[in-house]
ZAMARGU-4260 file (C-alpha; in steps of 0.2 Angstrom, whole numbers, plus 5000, padded with zeros to 4 digits):
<rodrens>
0) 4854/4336/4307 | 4851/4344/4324 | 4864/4346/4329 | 4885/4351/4320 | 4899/4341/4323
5) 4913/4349/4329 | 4922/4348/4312 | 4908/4361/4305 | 4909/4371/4321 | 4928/4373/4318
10) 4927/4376/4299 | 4913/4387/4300 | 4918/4401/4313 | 4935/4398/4306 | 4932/4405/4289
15) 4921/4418/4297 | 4936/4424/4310 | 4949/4422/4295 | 4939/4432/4284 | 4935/4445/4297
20) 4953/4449/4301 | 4958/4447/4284 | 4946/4463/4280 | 4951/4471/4296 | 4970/4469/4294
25) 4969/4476/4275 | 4959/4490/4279 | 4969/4495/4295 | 4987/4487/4294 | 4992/4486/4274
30) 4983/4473/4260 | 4999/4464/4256 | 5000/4459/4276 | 4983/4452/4273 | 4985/4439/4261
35) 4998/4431/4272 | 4978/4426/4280 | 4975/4418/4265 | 4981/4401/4262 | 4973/4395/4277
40) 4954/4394/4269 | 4960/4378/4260 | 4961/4370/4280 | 4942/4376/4283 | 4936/4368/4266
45) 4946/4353/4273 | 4941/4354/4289 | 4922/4353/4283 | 4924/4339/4272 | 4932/4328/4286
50) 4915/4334/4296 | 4907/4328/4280 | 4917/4311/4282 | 4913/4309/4299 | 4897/4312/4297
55) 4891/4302/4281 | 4903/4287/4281 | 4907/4274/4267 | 4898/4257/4274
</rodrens>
């Protein structure tokens, strides 16, 4: 694999920002504000397997 596909791209530096402003926002701002940040790491685990479909089709 040279090169990711855009689905990894997005999913990776998704859950990289996400998790990065969800330490940022519960050490600055309040902790109960932060887990509204949360629920969206299911849509980067998503996000990777449909890079994974993309990638590795059925035949």
């Amino acid at each position: 694999m040279s090169t990711w596909n855009k689905y990894y791209k997005i999913a990776f530096f998704g859950f990289i920002a996400n998790l990065l402003l969800q330490v940022i926002v519960s050490l600055a701002v309040d902790p109960y504000l932060a887990a509204v940040l949360s629920p969206f790491y299911p849509v980067w685990f998503i996000l990777a397997v449909v890079g994974w479909r993309k990638e590795h089709p059925r035949r």
